[in-house]
N, C-alpha and C positions, 0 to 999 in steps of 0.2 A: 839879469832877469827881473823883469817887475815883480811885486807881489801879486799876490789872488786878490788883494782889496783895490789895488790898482786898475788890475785888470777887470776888474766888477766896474769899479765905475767908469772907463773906458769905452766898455761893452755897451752897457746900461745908455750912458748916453745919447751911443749909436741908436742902440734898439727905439730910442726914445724919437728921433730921427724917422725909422720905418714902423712902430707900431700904434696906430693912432689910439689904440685905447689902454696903452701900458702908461702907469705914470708910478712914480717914485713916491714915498712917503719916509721922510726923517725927521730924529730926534737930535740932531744937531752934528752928531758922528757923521764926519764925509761931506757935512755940507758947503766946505770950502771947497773938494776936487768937483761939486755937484755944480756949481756956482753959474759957471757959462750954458749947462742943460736948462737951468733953473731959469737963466733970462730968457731963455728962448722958449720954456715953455713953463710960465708963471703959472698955468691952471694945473698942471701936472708933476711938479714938482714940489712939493710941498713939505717946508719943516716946519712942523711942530714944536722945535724947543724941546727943551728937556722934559718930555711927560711922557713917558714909553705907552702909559693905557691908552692915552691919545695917538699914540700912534697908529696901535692896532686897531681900537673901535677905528678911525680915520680909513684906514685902509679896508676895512672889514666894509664900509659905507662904500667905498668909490666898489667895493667891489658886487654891491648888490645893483649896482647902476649898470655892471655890466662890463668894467673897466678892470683889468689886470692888473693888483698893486703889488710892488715891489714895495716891501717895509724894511730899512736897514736901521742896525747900533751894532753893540759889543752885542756877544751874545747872552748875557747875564740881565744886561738890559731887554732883550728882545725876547727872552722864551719866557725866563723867570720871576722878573718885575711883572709882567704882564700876563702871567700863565691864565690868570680868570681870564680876559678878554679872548687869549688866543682859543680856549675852550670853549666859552660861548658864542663869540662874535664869530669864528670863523665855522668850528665846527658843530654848533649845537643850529647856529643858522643855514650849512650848509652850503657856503659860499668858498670860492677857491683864492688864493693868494700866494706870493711868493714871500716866507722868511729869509733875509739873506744877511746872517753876524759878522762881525768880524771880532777878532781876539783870543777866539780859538778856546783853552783851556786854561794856558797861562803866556800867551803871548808877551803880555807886559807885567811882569812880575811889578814892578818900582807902582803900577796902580793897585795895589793888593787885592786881596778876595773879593772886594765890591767888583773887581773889573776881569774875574776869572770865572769860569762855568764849565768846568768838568762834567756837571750833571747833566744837560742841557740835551742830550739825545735822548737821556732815559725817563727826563720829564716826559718830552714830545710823546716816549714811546708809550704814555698811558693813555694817549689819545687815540680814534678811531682817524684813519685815510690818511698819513702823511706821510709822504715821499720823503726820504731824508739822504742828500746828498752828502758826500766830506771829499773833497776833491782832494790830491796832492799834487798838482799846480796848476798855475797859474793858466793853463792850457785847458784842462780840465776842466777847470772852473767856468771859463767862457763857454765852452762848451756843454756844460751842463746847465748852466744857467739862462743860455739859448733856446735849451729844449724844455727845457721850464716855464719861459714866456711863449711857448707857443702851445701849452695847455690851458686847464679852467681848473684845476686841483688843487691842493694843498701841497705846498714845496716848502722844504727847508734846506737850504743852500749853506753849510758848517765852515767858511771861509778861517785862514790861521797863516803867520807868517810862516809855519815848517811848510815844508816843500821838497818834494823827491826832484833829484838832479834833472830826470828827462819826466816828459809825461806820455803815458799809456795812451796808446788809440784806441781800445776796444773801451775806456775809460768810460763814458758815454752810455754804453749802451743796457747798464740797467743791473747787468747779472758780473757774479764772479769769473775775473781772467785770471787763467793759468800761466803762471811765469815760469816756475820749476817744477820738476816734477819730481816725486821719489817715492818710499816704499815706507818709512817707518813713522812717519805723521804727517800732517798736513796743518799749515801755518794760514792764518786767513789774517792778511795785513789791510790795514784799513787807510784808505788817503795818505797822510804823507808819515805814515809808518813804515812804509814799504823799504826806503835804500833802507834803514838801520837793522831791518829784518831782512835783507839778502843779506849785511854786511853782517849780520849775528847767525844763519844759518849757512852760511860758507861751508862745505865739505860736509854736512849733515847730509844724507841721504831722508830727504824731507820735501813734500808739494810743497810751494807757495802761490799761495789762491791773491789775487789784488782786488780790494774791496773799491768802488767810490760810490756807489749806492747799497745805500747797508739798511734800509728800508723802502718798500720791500726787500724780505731778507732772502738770498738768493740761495733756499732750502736743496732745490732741485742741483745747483751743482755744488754744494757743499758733500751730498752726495754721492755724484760724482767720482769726485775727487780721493774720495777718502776707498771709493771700489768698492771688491765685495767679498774684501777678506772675513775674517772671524774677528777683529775687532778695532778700532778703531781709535785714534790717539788725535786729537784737534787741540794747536790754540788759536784764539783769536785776540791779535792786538791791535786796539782802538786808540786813539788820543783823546778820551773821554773817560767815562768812569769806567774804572776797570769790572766785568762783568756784565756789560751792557747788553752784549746781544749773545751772552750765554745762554739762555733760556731757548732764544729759538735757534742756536745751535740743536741741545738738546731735542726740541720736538721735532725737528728736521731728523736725526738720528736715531729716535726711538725703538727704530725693529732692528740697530745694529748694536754688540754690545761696544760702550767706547768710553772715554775720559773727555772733559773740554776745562782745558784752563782760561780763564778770561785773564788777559793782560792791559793795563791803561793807568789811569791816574787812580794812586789810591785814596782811601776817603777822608783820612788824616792832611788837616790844612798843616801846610806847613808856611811858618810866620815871618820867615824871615827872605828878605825881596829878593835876595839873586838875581840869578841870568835862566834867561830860556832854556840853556843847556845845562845847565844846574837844575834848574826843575827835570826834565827830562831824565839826569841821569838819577836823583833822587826817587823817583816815582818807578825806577829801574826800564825807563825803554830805551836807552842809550843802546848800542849796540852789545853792550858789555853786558848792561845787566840782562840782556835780551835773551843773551846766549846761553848767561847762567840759568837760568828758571828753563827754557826750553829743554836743556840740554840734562838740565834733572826733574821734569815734567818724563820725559821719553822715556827716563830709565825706569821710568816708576809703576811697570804691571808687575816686576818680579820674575 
């Protein structure tokens, strides 16, 4: 299976091919797979070099021309390094673009925390209008990044080498799909959290909700889901910072009484570079630690 950065620039290319007013803006990340796009379309495809606020003002500019930018890096470089520009140039001027990262939260442990952004959805989330996609695969991604480019809005496309074995077809479409169904909580898995949360709620009598658009936050069927008993037990895990979209669990659930645990990356940097699945299991969404927090989350009305 390809990766999702693969399949982005794949995609992108094509797109670049049928959409005459989408063009690409980079900071140097990808500019070798962009390489053959870039000869064939030298007005539209454009790197920058290593200046992230140049990237965004760049893109923030083709986009008041009328043009669709697609702006790619890690994502540490692309929300963080450049938060003033994404704030004013896109949203304070009111003009639509596509963000699309790669590197996820800790994809590449061996480049340490300059090339890691766990935070990166809960910046975005203090801003007004942004669509925040987290695909978990490679399928998904093209797909969501399709329907991306063929809007005027603000898009953030959360690309990462984790990846669920199959990809979801209702993925796509905006709101939470039901995988499982059950009666004593409800698990709301985000992108490519999803196998390690079927494989840590095995035999639980427990929904699991599959996230890939988690901005808009999908209030109406998190409801749903949860029914309309007397009270209510939610977690949600993200591959970002842990906590991130607790809040509008909560306002979503306000007239029910209920619990919400947020599960993800927690906020303690930890220093030394390992492996992906070392990070993972450390942060506890291994399958393992998945199972233990859940499994005494559930117990815990008394």
């Amino acid at each position: 299976m390809d990766t999702m950065r693969d399949r982005f620039i794949t995609t992108t290319s094509q797109l670049l091919e049928e959409e005459p007013r989408l063009a690409v803006v980079l900071a140097d990340i990808s500019a070798d797979g962009f390489a053959p796009a870039r000869r064939a379309h030298p007005d539209r495809v454009i790197n920058v070099g290593i200046r992230e606020q140049l990237l965004i003002g760049a893109g923030a500019g083709m986009a008041l021309t009328g043009m669709r930018p697609i702006m790619h890096t890690f994502a540490g470089f692309l929300v963080e390094r450049p938060f003033e520009q994404v704030k004013l140039d896109f949203g304070h001027q009111g003009v639509g673009g596509i963000l699309v990262s790669a590197g996820g939260s800790y994809d590449w442990p061996a480049g340490g925390f300059t090339h890691m952004s766990p935070g990166d959805v809960a910046l975005l989330d203090t801003l007004e209008g942004w669509t925040v996609h987290v695909p978990g695969h490679p399928d998904e991604a093209e797909a969501l990044l399709r329907g991306a480019v063929d809007g005027d809005d603000r898009v953030y496309v959360r690309l990462s080498l984790q990846a669920n074995r199959e990809a979801r077809p209702a993925a796509g479409g905006g709101g939470f799909s039901v995988v499982r169904e059950g009666r004593d909580g409800t698990v709301v898995a985000v992108g490519p959290m999803l196998d390690n949360v079927l494989t840590a709620t095995e035999g639980l009598d427990v929904s699991v909700l599959y996230a890939t658009t988690v901005r808009p936050f999908d209030a109406a069927g998190l409801r749903r889901a949860v029914g309309a008993g007397a009270r209510a037990d939610v977690v949600i895990v993200e591959p970002y910072l842990a906590g991130t979209s607790t809040a509008r669990a909560n306002e979503a659930l306000m007239e029910v009484p209920h619990r919400v645990l947020g599960l993800g990356v927690g906020r303690a940097e930890l220093r030394r570079y390992g492996q992906l699945d070392e990070h993972l299991a450390a942060h506890g969404l291994d399958a393992r630690g998945l199972r233990e927090r859940i499994t005494g989350f559930l117990r815990g009305w008394g």
